[in-house]
Structures are given as structure tokens and as C-alpha cells.
C-alpha positions as CSV (number, residue, x, y, z in Angstrom):
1,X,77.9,-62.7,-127.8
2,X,80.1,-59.9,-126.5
3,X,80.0,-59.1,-123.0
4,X,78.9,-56.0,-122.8
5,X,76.1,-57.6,-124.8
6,X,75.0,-60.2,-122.2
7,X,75.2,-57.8,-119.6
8,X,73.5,-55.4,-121.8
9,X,70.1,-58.1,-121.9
10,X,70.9,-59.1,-118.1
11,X,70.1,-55.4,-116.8
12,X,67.4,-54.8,-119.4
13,X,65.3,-57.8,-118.2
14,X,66.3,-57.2,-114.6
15,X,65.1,-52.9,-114.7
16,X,62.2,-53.5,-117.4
17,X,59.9,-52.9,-114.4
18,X,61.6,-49.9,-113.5
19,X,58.6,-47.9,-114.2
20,X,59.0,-45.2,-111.5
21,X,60.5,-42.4,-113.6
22,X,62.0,-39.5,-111.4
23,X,61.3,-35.5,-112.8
24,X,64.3,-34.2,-114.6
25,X,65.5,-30.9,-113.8
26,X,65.6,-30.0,-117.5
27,X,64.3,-32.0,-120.2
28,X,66.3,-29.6,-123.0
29,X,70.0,-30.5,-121.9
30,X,73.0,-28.5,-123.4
31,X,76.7,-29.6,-124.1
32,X,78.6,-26.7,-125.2
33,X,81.2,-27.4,-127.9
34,X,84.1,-28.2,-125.5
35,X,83.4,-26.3,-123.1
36,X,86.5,-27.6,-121.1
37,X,89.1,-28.1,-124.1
38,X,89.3,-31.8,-123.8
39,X,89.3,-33.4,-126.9
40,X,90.2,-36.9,-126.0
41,X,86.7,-39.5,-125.8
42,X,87.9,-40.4,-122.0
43,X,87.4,-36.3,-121.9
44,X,84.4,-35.8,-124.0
45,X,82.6,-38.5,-122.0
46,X,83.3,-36.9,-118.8
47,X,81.6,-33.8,-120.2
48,X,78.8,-35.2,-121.4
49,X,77.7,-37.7,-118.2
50,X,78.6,-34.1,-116.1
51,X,76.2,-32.3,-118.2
52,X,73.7,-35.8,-118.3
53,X,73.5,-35.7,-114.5
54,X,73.4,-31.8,-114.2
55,X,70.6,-31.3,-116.6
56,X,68.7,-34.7,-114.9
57,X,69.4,-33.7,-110.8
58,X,70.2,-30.0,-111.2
59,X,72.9,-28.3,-110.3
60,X,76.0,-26.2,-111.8
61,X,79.4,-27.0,-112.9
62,X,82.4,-24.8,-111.1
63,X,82.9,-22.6,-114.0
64,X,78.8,-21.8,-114.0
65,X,79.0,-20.4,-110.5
66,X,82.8,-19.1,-110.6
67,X,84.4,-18.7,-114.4
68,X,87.8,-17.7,-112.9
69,X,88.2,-21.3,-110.8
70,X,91.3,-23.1,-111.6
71,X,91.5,-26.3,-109.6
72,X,90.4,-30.1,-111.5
73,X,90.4,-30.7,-108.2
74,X,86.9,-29.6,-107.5
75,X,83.7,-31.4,-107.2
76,X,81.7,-31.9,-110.5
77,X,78.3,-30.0,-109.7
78,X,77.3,-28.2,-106.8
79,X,73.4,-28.1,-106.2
80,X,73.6,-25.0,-103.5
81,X,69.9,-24.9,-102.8
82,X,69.7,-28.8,-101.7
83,X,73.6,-28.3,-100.2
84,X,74.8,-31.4,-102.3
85,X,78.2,-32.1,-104.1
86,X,77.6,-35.2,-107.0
87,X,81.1,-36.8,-108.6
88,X,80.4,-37.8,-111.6
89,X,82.2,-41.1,-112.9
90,X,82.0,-43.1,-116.6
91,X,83.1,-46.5,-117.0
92,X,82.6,-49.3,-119.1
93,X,80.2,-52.4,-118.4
94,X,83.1,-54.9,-117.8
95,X,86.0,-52.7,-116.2
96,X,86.6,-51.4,-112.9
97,X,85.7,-48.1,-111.6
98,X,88.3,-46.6,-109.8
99,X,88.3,-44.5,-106.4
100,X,91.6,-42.4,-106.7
101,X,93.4,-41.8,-102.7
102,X,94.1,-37.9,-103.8
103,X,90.3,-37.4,-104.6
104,X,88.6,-39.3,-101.7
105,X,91.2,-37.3,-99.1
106,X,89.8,-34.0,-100.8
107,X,86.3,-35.3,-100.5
108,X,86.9,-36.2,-96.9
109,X,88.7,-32.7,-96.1
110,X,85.9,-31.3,-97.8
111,X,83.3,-33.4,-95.6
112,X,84.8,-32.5,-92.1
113,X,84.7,-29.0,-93.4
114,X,81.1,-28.9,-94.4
115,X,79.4,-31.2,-92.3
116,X,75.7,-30.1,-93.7
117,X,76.6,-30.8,-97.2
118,X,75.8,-34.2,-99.1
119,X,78.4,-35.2,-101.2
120,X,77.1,-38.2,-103.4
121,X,79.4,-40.7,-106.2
122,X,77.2,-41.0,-109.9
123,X,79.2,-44.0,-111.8
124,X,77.4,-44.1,-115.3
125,X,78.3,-47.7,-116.7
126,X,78.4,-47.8,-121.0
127,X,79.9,-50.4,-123.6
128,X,81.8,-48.2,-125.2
129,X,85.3,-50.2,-124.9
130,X,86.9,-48.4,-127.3
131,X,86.2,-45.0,-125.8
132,X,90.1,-44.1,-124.5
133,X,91.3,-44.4,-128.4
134,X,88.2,-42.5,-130.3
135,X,88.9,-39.6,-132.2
136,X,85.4,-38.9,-134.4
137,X,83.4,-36.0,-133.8
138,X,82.2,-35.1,-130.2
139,X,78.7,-35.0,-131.6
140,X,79.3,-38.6,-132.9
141,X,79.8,-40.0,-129.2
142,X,76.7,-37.7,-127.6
143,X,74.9,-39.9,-130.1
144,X,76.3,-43.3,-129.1
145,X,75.3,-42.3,-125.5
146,X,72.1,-41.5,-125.8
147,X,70.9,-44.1,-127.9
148,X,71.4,-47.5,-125.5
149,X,75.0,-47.4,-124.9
150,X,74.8,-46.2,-121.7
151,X,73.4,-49.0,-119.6
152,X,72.6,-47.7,-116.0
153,X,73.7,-45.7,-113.4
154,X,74.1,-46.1,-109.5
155,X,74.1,-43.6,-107.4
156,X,76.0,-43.7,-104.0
157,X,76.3,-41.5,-100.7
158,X,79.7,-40.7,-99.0
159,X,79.7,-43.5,-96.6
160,X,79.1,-46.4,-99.4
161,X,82.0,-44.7,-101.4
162,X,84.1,-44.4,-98.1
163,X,83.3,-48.0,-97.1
164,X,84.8,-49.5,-100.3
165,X,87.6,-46.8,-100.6
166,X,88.6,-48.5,-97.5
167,X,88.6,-52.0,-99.0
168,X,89.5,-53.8,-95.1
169,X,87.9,-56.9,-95.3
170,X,85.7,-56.7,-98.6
171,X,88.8,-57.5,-100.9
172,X,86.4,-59.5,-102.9
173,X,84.5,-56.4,-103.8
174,X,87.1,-54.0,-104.5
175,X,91.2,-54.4,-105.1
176,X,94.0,-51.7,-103.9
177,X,96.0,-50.3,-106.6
178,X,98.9,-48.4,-105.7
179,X,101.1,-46.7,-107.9
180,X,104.6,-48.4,-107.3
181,X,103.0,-51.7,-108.7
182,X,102.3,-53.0,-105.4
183,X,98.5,-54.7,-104.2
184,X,98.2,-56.2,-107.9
185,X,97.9,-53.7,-109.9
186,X,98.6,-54.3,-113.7
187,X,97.7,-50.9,-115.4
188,X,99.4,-47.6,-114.7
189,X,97.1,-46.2,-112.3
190,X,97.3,-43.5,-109.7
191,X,97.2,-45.1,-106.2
192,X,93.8,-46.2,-105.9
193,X,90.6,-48.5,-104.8
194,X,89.2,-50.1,-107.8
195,X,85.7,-51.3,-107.3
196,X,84.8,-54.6,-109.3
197,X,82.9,-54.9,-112.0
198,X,80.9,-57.5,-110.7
199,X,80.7,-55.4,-107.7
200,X,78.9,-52.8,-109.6
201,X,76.7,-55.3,-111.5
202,X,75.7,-56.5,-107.6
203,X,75.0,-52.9,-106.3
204,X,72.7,-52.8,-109.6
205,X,71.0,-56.6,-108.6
206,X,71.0,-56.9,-105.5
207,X,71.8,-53.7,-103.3
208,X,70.1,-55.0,-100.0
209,X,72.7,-58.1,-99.7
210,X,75.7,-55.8,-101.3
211,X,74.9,-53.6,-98.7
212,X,74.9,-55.7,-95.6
213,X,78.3,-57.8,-97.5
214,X,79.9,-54.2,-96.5
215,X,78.9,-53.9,-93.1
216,X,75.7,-51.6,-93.3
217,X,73.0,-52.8,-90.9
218,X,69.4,-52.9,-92.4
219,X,67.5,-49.2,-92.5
220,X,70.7,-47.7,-92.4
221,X,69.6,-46.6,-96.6
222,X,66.6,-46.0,-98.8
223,X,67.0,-47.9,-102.1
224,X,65.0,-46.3,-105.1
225,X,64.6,-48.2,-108.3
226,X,63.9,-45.7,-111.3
227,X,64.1,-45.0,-114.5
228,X,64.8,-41.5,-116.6
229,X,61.5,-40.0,-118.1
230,X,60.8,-39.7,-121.3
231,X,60.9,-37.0,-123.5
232,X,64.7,-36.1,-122.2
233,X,66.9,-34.5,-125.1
234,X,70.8,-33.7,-125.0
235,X,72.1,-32.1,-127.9
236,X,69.0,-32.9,-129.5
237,X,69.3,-36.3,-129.5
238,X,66.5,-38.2,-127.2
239,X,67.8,-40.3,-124.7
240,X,67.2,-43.6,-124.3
241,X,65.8,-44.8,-120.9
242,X,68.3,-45.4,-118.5
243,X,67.9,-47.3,-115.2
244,X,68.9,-46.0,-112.4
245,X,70.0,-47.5,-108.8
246,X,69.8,-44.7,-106.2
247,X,71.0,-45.1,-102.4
248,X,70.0,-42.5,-100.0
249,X,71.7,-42.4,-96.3
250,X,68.8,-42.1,-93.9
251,X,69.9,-39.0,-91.8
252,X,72.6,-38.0,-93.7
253,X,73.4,-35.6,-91.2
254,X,73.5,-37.1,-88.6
255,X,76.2,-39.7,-89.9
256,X,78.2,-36.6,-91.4
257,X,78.6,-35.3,-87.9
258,X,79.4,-38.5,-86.1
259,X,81.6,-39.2,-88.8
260,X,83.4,-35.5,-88.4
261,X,84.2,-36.7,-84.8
262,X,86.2,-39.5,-85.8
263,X,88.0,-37.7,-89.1
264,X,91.9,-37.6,-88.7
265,X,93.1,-35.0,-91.2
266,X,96.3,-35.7,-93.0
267,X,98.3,-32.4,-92.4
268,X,100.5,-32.8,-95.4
269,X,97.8,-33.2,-97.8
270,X,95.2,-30.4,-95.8
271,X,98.2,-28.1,-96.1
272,X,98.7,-29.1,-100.3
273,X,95.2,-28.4,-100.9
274,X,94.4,-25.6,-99.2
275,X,93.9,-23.2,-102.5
276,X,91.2,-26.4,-103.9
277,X,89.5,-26.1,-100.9
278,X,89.5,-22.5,-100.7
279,X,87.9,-22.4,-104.2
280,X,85.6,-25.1,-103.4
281,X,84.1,-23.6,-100.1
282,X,83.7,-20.5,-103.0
283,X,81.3,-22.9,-104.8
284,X,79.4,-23.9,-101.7
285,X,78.9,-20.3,-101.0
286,X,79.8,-20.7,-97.0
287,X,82.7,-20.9,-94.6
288,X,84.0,-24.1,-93.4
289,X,82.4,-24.6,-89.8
290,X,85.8,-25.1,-87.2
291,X,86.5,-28.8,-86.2
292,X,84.9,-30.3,-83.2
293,X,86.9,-29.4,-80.0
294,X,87.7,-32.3,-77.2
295,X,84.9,-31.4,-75.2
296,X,82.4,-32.0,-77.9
297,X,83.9,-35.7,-78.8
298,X,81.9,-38.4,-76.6
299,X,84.3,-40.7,-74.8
């Protein structure tokens, strides 16, 4: 049996009593004909898990609240009323999923600039291995999708991305790629953390223990176990149930601002990305609050 197969049966009997099925924002959900001009599948499946996870938690993409922004540096969807940022991510069951340096530093930047926003990671795990090298009609893969290839999806705050970004001590979790072929790396890759496979499949299994194996002392996060509803259509194809692993930080705020106190900015990247983070704090709708000064920071 392929793997994706037995993995496939392994989540299916370990969600089947995933019976808590969350509201979806919208149970009609929309994919514009390439919307974004990318006609490659790795693009096409980009759009449709952003469009998936828009029309399920709410939300707009950057061209819904500004049509002029120019940046694919921005965040995926912006949810203003709830102040949350997702990143939407698609891999496949038995590869890694990978947590690029450039995009974490703009998260981060973005972070210590908005300490009141959320900013949560939505990875989106199919079998579709082929997906890089298909060229059939966009329609085609919505279809494959929605009908069971898409196996689950974990949903993860800032400081559970962070935490594995920074790999120190959990290198059995997550490996470092970096782009001059040092740390391991086989695939041409932009400097990276990729997160394991197995790692993934554990978050999905067992979060409790994957979340004390990276440091996180119990209460520290809400787990939910649920499930899409039923009766959810995209394109006009229903969607199959999907599973889905959601962890919460428990005062999120708090964390953000304690976490702001300890942020060191890398000036050479701030000053690179100053026009992305111009356009993002556009899509947030508010102006960055100024950085803690030495007085505030507790000794």
C-alpha cells in the first residue's frame, strides 16, 4: 500500500471521533479563475487552501482589502475584526513542510510591530505527490482536493512556529536547510527550517507530548479536535470532511508583548522590507505601535 495510503487510514481511524464540527464562515466558497495568474499546481494549490481557509475562518486576501498591493511578501488573509494574520501552507502527507528564514523575519518584524495582532501558521497536508508537475485544468485539482485528498490540517500560533523555526535542541523534529548546501540539505531550497513529516503526523497524534518535547509547559495551549461541517461547497464541489488539529496560545497577548521585549531586529533585513511592511500595516488598517523603550524592559 502507498504511503500516503497508510497514513491516509492511520488519521481516518485516529479523527473518526472528531465529531465537534466548528461553524464555517461561508458554506458557498469561491475560487476565481486565477485570480493570481499562477498556473503551475504548486500555484493553483496555494490558491485554493488560501481560499479553503478564508471561506472556513474568514477573512480577506491582500488584493480584497487593497487591489493595488504589490508585495508576495504579505500575509495570506487578514481577519481585521478578530486582529489575526493566518499563513497558509500545502504539503504533501510524506514531505516536509518548510519554514523559510526570509518569511519568519517578516512575520517577526511584523509581530514586534503589532503586538495586538495574532498571527497563526495553517499547514494543509494532501497526497497529491505529483502536484509540482500537473498541468490539467485548475478545476480538475479543486476536485481532487475536495474529495479526500486532503487529509488534515493543523493549525499553529506564532510561538509553536517560532519554537521549531529555531530548531536548538529539537533537531529530531525539524532539520536546517540552508541554501549553500550546508545542515544537510539535498533539494534546492531557500535557507530554511524544514519541519518533519513525522513531526507533523505527531502534532496531529499526539499534541500534548509534541508540545512539552518543544519546551511548552502544560496550560501554556488550548488543543481543539474538530472537524469541518457539512454541507461546505468550493467551486461547487462538496468537500469532504477534513480533520482539523487547532492550537490556541492561552493569552496570546500577553506572550506577544513579553516576547516584543526580547525581539532583536535585524537592521539589514527591517531596512529591505520596509515597503512589505508598509503595505502590510495598510492591511491591518493601523500604525505600527513604537518599540519598547529601556525603561519599560524588566531587568
Amino acid at each position: 500500500m502507498p504511503l500516503g495510503d497508510l497514513v491516509a487510514k492511520r488519521v481516518h481511524h485516529h479523527t473518526i471521533e472528531w465529531t465537534d464540527r466548528f461553524q464555517a464562515k461561508s458554506r458557498e466558497i469561491s475560487i476565481p479563475k486565477n485570480p493570481e495568474e499562477r498556473t503551475s499546481g504548486h500555484g493553483l494549490l496555494g490558491i485554493f487552501y488560501e481560499h479553503l481557509h478564508k471561506g472556513l475562518y474568514g477573512g480577506k486576501l491582500p488584493r480584497e482589502l487593497l487591489p493595488e498591493v504589490s508585495s508576495n511578501r504579505l500575509p495570506d488573509i487578514v481577519r481585521q475584526e478578530t486582529k489575526t494574520i493566518a499563513e497558509v501552507k500545502g504539503s504533501v502527507i510524506n514531505n516536509t513542510t518548510q519554514l523559510r528564514d526570509e518569511q519568519i523575519e517578516f512575520y517577526r518584524m511584523l509581530q514586534a510591530n503589532h503586538p495586538s495582532w495574532e498571527i497563526k501558521f495553517a499547514i494543509y497536508r494532501h497526497r497529491f505527490p505529483a502536484i509540482k508537475s500537473f498541468t490539467g485544468p485548475e478545476q480538475a485539482l479543486f476536485h481532487r482536493l475536495t474529495q479526500g485528498s486532503t487529509l488534515y490540517a493543523t493549525i499553529l500560533p506564532f510561538d509553536v512556529i517560532l519554537r521549531l523555526h529555531d530548531h536548538d535542541g529539537i533537531e529530531h523534529l525539524v532539520h536546517k536547510y540552508e541554501e549553500n548546501g550546508k545542515g544537510g540539505g539535498r533539494r534546492p531550497y531557500e535557507t530554511c527550517t524544514c519541519i518533519n513529516a513525522t513531526t507533523l503526523h505527531d502534532l496531529l497524534f499526539r499534541p500534548e507530548a509534541l508540545l512539552a518535547d518543544l519546551g511548552f509547559t502544560p496550560g501554556t495551549h488550548t488543543i481543539a479536535r474538530q472537524s469541518t461541517p457539512n454541507g461546505v461547497h468550493v467551486n461547487g464541489e462538496r468537500l469532504h470532511r477534513i480533520p482539523v488539529l487547532r492550537i490556541r496560545r492561552n493569552n496570546y497577548a500577553a506572550w506577544a508583548t513579553e516576547w516584543r521585549e526580547r525581539y532583536e531586529p535585524d537592521p539589514e533585513f527591517c531596512a529591505d522590507n520596509e515597503d512589505p511592511l508598509e503595505q502590510a500595516e495598510k492591511l491591518l488598517g493601523e500604525e505600527r505601535v513604537p518599540p519598547p523603550s529601556e525603561e519599560d524592559i524588566p531587568f
